[in-house]
C-alpha positions in Angstrom: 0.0 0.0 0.0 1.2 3.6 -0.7 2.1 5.9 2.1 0.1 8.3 1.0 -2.6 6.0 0.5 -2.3 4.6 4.1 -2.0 8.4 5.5 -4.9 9.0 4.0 -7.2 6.0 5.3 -5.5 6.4 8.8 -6.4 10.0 8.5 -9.8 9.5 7.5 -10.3 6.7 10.4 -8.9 8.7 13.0 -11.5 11.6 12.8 -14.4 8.4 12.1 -12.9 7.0 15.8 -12.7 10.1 17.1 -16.1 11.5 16.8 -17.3 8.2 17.5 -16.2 8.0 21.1 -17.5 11.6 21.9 -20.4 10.0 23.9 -21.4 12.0 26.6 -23.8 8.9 28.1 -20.6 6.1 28.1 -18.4 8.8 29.4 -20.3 9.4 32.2 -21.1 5.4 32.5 -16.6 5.4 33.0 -17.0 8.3 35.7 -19.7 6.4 37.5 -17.6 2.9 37.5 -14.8 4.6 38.3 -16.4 6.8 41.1 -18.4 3.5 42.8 -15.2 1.3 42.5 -13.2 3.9 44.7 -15.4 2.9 47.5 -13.1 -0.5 47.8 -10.1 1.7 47.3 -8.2 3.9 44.9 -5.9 1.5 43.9 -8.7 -0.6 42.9 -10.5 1.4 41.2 -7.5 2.5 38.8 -7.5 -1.4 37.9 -11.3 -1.3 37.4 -11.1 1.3 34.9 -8.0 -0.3 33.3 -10.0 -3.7 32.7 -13.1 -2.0 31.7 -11.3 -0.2 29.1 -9.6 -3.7 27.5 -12.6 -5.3 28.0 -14.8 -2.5 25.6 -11.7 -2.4 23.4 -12.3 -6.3 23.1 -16.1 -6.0 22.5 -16.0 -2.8 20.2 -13.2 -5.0 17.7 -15.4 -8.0 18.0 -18.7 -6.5 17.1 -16.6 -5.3 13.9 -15.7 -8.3 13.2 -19.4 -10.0 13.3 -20.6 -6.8 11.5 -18.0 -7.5 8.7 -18.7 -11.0 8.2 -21.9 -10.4 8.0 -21.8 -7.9 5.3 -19.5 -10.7 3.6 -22.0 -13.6 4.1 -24.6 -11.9 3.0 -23.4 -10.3 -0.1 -25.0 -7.2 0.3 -24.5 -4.5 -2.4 -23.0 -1.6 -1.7 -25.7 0.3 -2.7 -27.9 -1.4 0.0 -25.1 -0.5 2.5 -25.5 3.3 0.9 -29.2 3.1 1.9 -28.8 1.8 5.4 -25.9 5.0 5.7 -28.5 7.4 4.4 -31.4 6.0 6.9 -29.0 5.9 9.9 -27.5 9.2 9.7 -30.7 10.7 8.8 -32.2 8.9 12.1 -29.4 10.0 14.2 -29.3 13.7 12.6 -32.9 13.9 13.8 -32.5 13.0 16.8 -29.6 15.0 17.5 -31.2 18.0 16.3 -34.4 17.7 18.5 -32.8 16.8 21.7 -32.2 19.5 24.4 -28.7 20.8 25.2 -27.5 19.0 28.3 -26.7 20.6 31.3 -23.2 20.5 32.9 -24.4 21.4 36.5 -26.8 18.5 36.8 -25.6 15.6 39.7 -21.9 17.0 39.4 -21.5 16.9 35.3 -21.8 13.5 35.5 -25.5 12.4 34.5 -27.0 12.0 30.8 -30.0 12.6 29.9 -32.6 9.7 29.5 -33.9 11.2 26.4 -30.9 9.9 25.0 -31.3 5.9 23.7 -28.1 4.7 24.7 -28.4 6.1 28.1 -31.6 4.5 28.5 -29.9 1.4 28.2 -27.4 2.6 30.4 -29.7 3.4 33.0 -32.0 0.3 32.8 -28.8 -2.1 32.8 -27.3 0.2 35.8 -23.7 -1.0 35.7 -22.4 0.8 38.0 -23.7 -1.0 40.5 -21.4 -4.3 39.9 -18.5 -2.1 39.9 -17.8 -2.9 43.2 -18.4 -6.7 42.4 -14.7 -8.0 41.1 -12.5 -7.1 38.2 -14.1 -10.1 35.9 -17.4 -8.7 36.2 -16.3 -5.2 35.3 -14.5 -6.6 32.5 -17.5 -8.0 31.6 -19.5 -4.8 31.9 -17.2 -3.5 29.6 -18.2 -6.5 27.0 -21.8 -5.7 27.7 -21.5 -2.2 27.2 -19.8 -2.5 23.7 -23.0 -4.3 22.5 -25.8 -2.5 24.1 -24.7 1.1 24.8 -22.1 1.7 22.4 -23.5 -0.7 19.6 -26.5 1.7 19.5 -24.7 4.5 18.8 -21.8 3.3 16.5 -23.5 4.9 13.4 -19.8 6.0 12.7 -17.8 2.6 12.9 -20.7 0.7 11.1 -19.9 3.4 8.1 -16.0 2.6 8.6 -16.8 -1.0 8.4 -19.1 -0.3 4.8 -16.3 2.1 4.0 -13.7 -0.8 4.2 -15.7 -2.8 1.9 -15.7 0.0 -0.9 -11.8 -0.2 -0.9 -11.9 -3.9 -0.8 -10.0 -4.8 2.0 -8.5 -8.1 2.7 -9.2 -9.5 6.2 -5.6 -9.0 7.8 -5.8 -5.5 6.3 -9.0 -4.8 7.6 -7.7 -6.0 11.5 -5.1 -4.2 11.8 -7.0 -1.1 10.9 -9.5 -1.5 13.5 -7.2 -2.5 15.7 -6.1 1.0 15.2 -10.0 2.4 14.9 -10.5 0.9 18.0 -7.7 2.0 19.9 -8.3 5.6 18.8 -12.3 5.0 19.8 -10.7 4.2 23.5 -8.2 6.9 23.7 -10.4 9.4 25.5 -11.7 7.1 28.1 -7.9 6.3 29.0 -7.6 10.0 28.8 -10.7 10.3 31.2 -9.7 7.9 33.2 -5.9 9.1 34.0 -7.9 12.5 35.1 -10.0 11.3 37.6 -7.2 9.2 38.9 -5.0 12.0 39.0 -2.4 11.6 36.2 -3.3 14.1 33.8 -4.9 17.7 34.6 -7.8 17.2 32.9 -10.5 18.1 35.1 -13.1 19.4 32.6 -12.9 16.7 30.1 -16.3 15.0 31.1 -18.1 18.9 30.9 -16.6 19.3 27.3 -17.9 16.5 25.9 -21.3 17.0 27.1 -21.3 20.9 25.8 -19.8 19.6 21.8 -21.3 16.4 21.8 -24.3 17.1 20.4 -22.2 19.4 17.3 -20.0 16.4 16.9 -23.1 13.8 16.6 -24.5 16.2 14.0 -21.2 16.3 12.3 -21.1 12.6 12.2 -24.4 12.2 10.8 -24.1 14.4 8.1 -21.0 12.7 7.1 -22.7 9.6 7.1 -25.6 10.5 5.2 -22.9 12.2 2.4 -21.6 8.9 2.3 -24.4 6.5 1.8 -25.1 9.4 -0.8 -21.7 9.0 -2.8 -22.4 4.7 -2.4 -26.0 5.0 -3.6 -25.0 6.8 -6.8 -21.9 4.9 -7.5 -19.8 8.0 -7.5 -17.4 5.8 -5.3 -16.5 3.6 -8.5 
């Protein structure tokens, strides 16, 4: 593959992983985990928010990987996939454009709001609560939480994973690729997650994200919907 070629798709998946992990609902899912598993200690709670991060980084690569074979097994056309772009971003543009700004003094910056799918999940599955219950069963939370709360809104990786198939990607290529999407999807919750535990002096991460998020989910949207456009049409070929 050319450099500039691989600069290019590298670039392009950075600012896909990127705006996908500006979720104001999973951040403050970390901050709560993190906050109840200080009640056992610090120490533990620095290891809680460690496994939970593998543990989404596991399930977030995994459900790529099912979403890819199925899009092999399948055999659906790219057009199709165009479609599905158009009536997911148009969905999620809607929806982001209707809902009310969220407030960064409510319960300490650190609540989302249940008007918000995906923190309706988070609130009905209440995982916070098991933070407390053992490092496997946070690392399983962080499983669950790839397929529930951050599968509902991966709009942005799903149109990586179509995107992959447009370029005709090969299976090792497309691994170590979202190996790298996925680490990028992750890097603010380390980020996050080395604040609250002191390391870095980035108090007012959590309160940033909740006063762009709703800019960045339009952004994404609109990008996704230009997309399914360009696959729809068959400008791509």
């Amino acid at each position: 593959m050319d450099a500039w070629v691989l600069l290019s798709y590298l670039s392009y998946i950075t600012a896909m992983a990127l705006g996908d992990s500006f979720d104001p609902c999973f951040f403050a899912l970390v901050v709560g985990i993190f906050i109840s598993a200080t009640t056992i200690n610090y120490r533990y709670a620095i290891r809680a928010g460690a496994i939970f991060t593998v543990f989404v980084y596991i399930g977030y690569l995994i459900m790529g990987l099912i979403a890819k074979t199925l899009i092999r097994l399948a055999s659906i056309p790219i057009e199709y996939l165009g479609v599905f772009l158009i009536l997911y971003g148009g969905i999620t543009l809607t929806a982001s454009l209707l809902k009310k700004e969220s407030s960064t003094t409510q319960r300490d910056q650190f609540v989302c709001r249940e008007d918000d799918i995906p923190c309706r999940i988070a609130s009905k599955l209440d995982l916070e609560q098991y933070a407390t219950k053992g490092l496997i069963v946070v690392g399983f939370m962080g499983l669950l939480s790839s397929f529930t709360i951050l599968g509902c809104s991966a709009g942005l990786f799903f149109q990586y994973i179509i995107w992959t198939e447009t370029i005709h990607l090969d299976l090792s290529a497309f691994i170590l690729l979202t190996l790298y999407y996925v680490a990028v999807f992750v890097s603010p919750i380390v980020i996050l997650l080395l604040s609250l535990a002191g390391l870095l002096r980035l108090k007012s991460i959590h309160s940033t994200v909740i006063k762009h998020g709703r800019v960045v989910k339009v952004i994404g949207s609109l990008v996704m919907i230009t997309v399914g456009l360009i696959l729809v049409t068959g400008i791509y070929h």
